[in-house]
TORKOL-4160 file (C-alpha; in steps of 0.2 Angstrom, whole numbers, padded with zeros to 4 digits, m for minus):
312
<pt num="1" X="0139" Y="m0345" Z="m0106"/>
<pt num="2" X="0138" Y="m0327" Z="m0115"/>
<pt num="3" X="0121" Y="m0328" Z="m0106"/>
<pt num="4" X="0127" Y="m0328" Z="m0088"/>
<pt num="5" X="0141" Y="m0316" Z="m0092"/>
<pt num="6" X="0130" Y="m0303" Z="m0099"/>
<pt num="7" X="0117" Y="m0308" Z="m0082"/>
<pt num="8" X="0131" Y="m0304" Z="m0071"/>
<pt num="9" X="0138" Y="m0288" Z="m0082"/>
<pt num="10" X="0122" Y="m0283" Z="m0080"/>
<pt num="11" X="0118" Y="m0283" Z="m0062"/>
<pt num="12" X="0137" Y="m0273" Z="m0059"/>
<pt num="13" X="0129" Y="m0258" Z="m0069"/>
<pt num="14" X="0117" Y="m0253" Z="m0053"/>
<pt num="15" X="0123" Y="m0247" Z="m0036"/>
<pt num="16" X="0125" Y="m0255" Z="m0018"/>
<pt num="17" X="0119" Y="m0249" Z="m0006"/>
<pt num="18" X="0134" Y="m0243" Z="0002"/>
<pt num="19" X="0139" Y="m0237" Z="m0014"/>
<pt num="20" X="0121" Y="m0226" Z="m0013"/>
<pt num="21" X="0125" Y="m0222" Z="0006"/>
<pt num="22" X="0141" Y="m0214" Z="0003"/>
<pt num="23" X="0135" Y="m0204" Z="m0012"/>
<pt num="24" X="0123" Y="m0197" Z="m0001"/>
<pt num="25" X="0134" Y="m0192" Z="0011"/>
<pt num="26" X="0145" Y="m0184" Z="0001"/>
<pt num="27" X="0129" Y="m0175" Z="m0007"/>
<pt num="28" X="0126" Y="m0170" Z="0011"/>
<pt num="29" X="0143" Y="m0165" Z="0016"/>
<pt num="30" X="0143" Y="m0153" Z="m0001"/>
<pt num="31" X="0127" Y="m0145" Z="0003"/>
<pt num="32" X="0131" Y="m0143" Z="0022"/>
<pt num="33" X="0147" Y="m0132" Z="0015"/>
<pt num="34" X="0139" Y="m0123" Z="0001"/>
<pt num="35" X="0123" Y="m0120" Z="0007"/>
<pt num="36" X="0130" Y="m0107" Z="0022"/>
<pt num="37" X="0144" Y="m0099" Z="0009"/>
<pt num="38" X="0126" Y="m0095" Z="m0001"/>
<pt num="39" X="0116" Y="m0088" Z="0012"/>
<pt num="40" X="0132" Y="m0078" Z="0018"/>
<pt num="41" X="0132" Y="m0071" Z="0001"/>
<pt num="42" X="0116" Y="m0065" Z="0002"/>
<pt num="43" X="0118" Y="m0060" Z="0016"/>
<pt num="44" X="0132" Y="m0048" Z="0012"/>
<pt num="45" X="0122" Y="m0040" Z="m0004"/>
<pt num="46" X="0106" Y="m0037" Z="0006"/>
<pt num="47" X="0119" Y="m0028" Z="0019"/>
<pt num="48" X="0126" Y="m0021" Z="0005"/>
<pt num="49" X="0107" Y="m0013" Z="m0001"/>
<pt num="50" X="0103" Y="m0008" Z="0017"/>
<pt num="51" X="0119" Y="0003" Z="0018"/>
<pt num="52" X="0114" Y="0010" Z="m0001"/>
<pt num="53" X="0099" Y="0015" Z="0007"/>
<pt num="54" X="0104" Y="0024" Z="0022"/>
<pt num="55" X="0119" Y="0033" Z="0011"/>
<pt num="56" X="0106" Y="0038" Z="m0001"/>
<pt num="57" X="0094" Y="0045" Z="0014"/>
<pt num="58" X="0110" Y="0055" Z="0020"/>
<pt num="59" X="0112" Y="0061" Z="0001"/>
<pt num="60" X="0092" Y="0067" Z="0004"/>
<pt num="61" X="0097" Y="0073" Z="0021"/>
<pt num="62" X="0110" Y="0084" Z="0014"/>
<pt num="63" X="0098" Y="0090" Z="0000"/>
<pt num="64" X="0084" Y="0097" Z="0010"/>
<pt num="65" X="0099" Y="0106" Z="0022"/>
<pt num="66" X="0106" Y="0116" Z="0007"/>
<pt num="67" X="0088" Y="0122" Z="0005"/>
<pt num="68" X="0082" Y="0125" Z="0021"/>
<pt num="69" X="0098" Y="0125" Z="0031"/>
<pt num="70" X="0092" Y="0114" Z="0045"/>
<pt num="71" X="0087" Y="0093" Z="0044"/>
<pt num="72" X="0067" Y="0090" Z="0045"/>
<pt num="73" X="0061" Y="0089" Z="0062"/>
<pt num="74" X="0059" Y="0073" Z="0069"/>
<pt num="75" X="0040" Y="0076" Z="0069"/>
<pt num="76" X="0030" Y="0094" Z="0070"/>
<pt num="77" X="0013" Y="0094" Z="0083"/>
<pt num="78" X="0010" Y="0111" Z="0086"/>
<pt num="79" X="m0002" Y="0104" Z="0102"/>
<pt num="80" X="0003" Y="0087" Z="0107"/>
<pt num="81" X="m0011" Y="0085" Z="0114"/>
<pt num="82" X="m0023" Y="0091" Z="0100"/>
<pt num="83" X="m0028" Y="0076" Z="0089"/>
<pt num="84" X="m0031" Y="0085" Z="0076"/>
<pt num="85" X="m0013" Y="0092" Z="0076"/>
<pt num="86" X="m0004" Y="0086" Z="0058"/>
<pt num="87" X="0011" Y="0076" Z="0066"/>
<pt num="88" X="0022" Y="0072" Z="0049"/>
<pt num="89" X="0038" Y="0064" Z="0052"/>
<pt num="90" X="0055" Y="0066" Z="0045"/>
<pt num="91" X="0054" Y="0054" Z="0032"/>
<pt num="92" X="0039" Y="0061" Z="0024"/>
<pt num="93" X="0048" Y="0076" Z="0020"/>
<pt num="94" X="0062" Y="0069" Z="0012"/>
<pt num="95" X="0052" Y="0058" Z="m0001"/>
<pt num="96" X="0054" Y="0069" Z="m0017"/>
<pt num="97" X="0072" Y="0066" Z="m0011"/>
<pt num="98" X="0072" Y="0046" Z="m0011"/>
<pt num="99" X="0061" Y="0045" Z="m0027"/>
<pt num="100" X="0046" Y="0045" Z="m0021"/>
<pt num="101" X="0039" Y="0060" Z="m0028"/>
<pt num="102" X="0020" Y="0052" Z="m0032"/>
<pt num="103" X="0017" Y="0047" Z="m0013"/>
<pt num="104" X="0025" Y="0064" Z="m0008"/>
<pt num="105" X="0013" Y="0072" Z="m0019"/>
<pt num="106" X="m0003" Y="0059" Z="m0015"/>
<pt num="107" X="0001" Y="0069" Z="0003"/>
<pt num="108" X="m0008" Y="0083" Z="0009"/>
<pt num="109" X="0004" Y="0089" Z="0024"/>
<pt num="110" X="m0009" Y="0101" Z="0028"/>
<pt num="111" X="m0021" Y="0087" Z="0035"/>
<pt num="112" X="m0016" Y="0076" Z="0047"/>
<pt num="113" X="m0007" Y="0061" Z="0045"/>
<pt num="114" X="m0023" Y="0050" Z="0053"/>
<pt num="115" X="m0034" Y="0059" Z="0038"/>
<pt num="116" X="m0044" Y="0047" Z="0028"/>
<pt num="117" X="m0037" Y="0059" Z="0012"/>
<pt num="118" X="m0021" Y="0054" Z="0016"/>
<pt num="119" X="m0025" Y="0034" Z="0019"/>
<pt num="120" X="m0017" Y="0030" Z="0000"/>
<pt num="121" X="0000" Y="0039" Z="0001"/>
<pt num="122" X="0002" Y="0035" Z="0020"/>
<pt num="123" X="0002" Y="0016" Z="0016"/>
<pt num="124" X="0015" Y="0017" Z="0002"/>
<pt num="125" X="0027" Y="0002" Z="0005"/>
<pt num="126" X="0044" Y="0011" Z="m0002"/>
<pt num="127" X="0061" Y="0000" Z="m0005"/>
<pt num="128" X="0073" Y="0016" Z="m0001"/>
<pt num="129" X="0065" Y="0014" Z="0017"/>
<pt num="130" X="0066" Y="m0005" Z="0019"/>
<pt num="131" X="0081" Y="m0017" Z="0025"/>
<pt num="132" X="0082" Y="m0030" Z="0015"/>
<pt num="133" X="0087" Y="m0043" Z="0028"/>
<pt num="134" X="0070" Y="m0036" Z="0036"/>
<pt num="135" X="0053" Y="m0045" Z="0034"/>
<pt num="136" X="0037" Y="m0032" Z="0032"/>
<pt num="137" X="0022" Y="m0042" Z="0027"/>
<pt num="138" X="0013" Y="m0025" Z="0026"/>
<pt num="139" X="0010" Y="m0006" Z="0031"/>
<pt num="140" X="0012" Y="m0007" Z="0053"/>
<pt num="141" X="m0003" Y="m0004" Z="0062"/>
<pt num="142" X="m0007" Y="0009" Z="0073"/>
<pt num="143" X="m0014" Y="0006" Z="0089"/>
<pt num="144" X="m0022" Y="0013" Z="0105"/>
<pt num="145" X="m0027" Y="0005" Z="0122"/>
<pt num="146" X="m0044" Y="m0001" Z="0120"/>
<pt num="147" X="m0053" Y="0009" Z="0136"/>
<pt num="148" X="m0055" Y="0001" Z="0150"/>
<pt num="149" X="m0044" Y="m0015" Z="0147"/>
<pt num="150" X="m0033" Y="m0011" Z="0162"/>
<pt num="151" X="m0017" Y="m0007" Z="0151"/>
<pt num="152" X="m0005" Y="0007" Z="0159"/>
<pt num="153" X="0000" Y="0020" Z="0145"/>
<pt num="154" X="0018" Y="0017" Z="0149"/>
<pt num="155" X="0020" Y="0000" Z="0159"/>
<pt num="156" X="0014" Y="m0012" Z="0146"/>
<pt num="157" X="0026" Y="m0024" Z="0136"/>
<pt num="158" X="0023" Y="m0020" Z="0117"/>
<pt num="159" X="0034" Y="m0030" Z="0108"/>
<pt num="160" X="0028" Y="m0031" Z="0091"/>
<pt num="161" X="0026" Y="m0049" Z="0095"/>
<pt num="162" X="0016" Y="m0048" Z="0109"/>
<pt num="163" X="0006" Y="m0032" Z="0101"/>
<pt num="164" X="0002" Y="m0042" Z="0089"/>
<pt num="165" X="m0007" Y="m0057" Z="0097"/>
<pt num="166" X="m0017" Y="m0043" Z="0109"/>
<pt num="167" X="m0023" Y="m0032" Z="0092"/>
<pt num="168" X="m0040" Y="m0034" Z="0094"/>
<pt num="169" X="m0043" Y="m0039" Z="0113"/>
<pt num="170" X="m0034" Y="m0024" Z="0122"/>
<pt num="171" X="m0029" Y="m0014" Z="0106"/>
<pt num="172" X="m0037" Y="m0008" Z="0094"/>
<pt num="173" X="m0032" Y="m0003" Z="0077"/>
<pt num="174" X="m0033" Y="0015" Z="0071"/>
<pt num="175" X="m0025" Y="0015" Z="0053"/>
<pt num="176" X="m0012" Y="0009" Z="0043"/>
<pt num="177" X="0005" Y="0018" Z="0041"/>
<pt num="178" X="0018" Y="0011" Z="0028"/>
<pt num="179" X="0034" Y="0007" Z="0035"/>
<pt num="180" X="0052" Y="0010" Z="0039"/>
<pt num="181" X="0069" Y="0001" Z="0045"/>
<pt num="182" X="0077" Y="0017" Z="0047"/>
<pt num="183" X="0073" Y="0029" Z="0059"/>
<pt num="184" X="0082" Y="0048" Z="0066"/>
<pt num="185" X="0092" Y="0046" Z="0081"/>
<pt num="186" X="0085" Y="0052" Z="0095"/>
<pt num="187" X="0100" Y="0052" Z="0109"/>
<pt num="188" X="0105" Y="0041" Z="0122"/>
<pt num="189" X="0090" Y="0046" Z="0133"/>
<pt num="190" X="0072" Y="0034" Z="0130"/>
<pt num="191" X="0059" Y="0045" Z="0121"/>
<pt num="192" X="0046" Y="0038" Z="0132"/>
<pt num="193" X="0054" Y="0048" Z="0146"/>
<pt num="194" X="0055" Y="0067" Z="0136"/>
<pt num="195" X="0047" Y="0062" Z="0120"/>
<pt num="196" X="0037" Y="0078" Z="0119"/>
<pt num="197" X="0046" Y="0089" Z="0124"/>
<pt num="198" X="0055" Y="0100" Z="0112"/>
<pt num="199" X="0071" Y="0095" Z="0117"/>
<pt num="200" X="0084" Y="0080" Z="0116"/>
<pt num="201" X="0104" Y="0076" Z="0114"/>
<pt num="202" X="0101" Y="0066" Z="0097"/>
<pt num="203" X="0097" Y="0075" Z="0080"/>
<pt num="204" X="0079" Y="0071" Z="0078"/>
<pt num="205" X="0064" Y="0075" Z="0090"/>
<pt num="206" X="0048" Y="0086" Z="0092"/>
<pt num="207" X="0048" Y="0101" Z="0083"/>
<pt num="208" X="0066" Y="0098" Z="0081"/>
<pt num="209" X="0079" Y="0111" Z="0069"/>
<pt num="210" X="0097" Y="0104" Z="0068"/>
<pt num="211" X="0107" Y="0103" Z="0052"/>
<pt num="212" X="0125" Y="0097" Z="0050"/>
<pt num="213" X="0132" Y="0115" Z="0059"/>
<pt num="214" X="0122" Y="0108" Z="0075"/>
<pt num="215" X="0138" Y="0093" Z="0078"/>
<pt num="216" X="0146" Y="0099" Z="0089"/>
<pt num="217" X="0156" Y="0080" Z="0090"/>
<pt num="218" X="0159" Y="0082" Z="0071"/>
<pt num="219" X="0148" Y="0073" Z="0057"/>
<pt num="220" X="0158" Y="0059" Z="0056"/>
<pt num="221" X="0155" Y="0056" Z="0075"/>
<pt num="222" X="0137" Y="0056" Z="0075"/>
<pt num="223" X="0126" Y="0043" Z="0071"/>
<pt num="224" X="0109" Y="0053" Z="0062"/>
<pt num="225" X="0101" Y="0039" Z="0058"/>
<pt num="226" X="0101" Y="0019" Z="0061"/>
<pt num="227" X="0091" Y="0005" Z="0061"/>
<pt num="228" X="0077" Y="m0004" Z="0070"/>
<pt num="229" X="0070" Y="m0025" Z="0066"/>
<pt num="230" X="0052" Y="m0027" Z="0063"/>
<pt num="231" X="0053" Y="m0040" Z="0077"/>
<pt num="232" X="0057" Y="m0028" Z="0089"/>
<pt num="233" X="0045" Y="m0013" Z="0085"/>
<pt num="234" X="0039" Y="m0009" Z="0068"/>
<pt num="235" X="0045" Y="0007" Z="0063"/>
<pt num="236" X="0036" Y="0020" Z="0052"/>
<pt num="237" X="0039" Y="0035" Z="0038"/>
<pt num="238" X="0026" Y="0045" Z="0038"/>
<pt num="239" X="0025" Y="0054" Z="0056"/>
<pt num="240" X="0018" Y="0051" Z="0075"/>
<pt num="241" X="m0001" Y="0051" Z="0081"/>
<pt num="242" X="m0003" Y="0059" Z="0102"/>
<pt num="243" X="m0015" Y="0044" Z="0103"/>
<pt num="244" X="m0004" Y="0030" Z="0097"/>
<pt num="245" X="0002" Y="0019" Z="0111"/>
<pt num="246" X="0019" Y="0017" Z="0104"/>
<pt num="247" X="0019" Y="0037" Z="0100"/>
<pt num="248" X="0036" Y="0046" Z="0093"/>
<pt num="249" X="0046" Y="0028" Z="0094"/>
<pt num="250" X="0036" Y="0026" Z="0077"/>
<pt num="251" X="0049" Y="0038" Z="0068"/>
<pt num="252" X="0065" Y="0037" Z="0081"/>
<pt num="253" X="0078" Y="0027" Z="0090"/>
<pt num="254" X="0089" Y="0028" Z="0103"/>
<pt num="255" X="0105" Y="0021" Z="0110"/>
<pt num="256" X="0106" Y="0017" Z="0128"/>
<pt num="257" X="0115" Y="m0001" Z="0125"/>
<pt num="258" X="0124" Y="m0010" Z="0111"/>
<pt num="259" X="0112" Y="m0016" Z="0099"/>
<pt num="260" X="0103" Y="m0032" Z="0103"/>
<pt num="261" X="0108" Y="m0030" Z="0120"/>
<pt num="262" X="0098" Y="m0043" Z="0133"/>
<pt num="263" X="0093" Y="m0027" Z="0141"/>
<pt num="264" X="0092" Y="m0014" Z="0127"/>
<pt num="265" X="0072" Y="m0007" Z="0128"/>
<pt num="266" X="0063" Y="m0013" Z="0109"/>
<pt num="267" X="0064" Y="0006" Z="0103"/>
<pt num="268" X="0085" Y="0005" Z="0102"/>
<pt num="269" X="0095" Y="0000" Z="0088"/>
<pt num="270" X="0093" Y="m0017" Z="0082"/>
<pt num="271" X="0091" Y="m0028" Z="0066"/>
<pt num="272" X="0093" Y="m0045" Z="0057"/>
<pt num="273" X="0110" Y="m0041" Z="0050"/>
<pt num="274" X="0123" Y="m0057" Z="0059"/>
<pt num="275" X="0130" Y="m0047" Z="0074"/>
<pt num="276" X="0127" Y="m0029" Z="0067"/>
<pt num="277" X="0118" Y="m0015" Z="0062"/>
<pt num="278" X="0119" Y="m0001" Z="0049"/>
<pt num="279" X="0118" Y="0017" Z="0054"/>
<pt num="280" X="0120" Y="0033" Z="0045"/>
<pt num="281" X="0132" Y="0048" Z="0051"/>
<pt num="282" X="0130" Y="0066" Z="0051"/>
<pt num="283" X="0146" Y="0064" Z="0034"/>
<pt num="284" X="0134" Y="0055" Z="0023"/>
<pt num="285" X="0144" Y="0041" Z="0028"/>
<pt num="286" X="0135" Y="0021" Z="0031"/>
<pt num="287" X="0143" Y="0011" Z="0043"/>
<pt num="288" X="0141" Y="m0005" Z="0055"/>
<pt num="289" X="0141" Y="m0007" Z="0071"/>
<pt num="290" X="0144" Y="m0021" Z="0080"/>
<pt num="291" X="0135" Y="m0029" Z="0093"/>
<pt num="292" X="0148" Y="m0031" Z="0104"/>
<pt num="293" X="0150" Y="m0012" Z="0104"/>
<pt num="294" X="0155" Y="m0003" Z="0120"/>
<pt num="295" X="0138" Y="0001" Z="0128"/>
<pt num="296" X="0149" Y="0021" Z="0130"/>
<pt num="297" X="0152" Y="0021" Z="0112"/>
<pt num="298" X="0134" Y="0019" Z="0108"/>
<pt num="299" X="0128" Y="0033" Z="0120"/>
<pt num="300" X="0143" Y="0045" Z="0112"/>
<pt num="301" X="0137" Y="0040" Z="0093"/>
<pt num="302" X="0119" Y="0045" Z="0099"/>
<pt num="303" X="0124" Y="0064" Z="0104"/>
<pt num="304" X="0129" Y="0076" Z="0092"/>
<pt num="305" X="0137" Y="0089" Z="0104"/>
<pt num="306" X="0141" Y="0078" Z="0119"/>
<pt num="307" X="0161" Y="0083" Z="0119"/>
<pt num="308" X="0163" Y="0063" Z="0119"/>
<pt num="309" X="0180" Y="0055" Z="0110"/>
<pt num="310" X="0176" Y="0040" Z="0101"/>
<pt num="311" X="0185" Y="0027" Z="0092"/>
<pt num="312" X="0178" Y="0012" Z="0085"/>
């Protein structure tokens, strides 16, 4: 008798398998609700680092004003058509500004940025420059039509994508440039269509020389500097090449649509952020920007003397 009732004691100890079914699903339903709240907290302080970055590249932006009272131009060729012409970028001048004094000094800005003497510092993969929602495997290649593979210097799609897979058959490499999330704003106008002339309604460009005095619309009404996804087109710190297919959009973007817009061209704002993206006004000041933003806001951001009203 004690026999049997220990038998069948033991045998209640286990689950059924309903009993395990419905622990699972409750396993489940806990991880289908925690799991979002996680990666929206992640989320949130990798968004958090990105606007730290930009406020601390306006902190840089201010520093080399009070010096040379004007912002670095968006990149210096004294020939754009000479290759041998230097062709540093904004961001290469601020870096004893962000902390990056060893690459800065690894730099000689006398030689161009192509140099081989300048391969080392060129490459340097620096966090202040980085989103942290962004993925960069690497520094970002340069590229050039390979002569003779039928591509049109301005007609070809070059999503980084598709760049990517034709590296090798209708491009080639040149060098590698280490890379960067954020670049100056350019204007409203795509730098394709007026990219070397010295000229543009934005705060960065060639051979460029505004400073905070230049905003017209008031500094905390222009947008100096925002933020580009890898996905769309790699950006880049250290300056523009004449020969390089995707040229000045290495160091600038611009604002024709709201960001992410079907339509936007792959050199305007964009990123990974959920439904916006980070910029940096003329103030110092970091800010998002939704998606949905009206496509005139966007245009009037980009301007720093347009006479626009904003609200947003």
């Amino acid at each position: 008798m004690r026999r049997r009732k220990a038998r069948r004691e033991k045998r209640r100890t286990g689950l059924t398998l309903l009993e395990a079914l419905v622990s699972l699903g409750i396993i489940l339903l806990l991880v289908s609700v925690v799991l979002p709240a996680v990666q929206r907290a992640r989320e949130m302080a990798r968004s958090a680092r990105c606007l730290s970055n930009l406020r601390q590249i306006g902190i840089a932006l201010h520093w080399y004003d009070a010096s040379h009272q004007v912002w670095p131009s968006g990149w210096v060729l004294r020939d754009v058509w000479e290759p041998r012409d230097a062709g540093w970028g904004w961001l290469a001048m601020l870096l004893p500004h962000v902390g990056a004094t060893p690459t800065y000094n690894a730099l000689n800005f006398d030689l161009a940025v192509w140099s081989k003497a300048n391969r080392t510092g060129r490459e340097a993969l620096l966090e202040v420059f980085l989103c942290p929602s962004d993925r960069y495997a690497g520094p970002v290649p340069y590229v050039m039509a390979v002569p003779g593979s039928g591509v049109p210097a301005a007609t070809a799609p070059s999503t980084a994508p598709w760049l990517r897979s034709h590296v090798g058959s209708r491009f080639r490499t040149m060098y590698l440039v280490g890379p960067s999330s954020y670049l100056g704003v350019f204007g409203p106008r795509d730098p394709d269509d007026i990219a070397y002339q010295p000229r543009s309604e934005g705060t960065f460009f060639l051979n460029s020389a505004i400073g905070t005095q230049h905003l017209l619309d008031g500094t905390s009404g222009t947008a100096v500097v925002g933020e580009r996804a890898s996905f769309r087109l790699p950006g880049a710190w250290a300056g523009v090449d004449p020969r390089e297919y995707e040229g000045p959009e290495r160091v600038v973007v611009f604002g024709a649509h709201a960001p992410m817009d079907p339509r936007a061209d792959e050199a305007e704002f964009s990123s990974r952020h959920p439904g916006y993206v980070n910029v940096l006004m003329g103030d110092g000041s970091a800010r998002r920007i939704s998606t949905s933003v009206d496509e005139a806001v966007i245009r009037a951001l980009t301007t720093r003397a347009g006479g626009e009203r904003i609200s947003f």
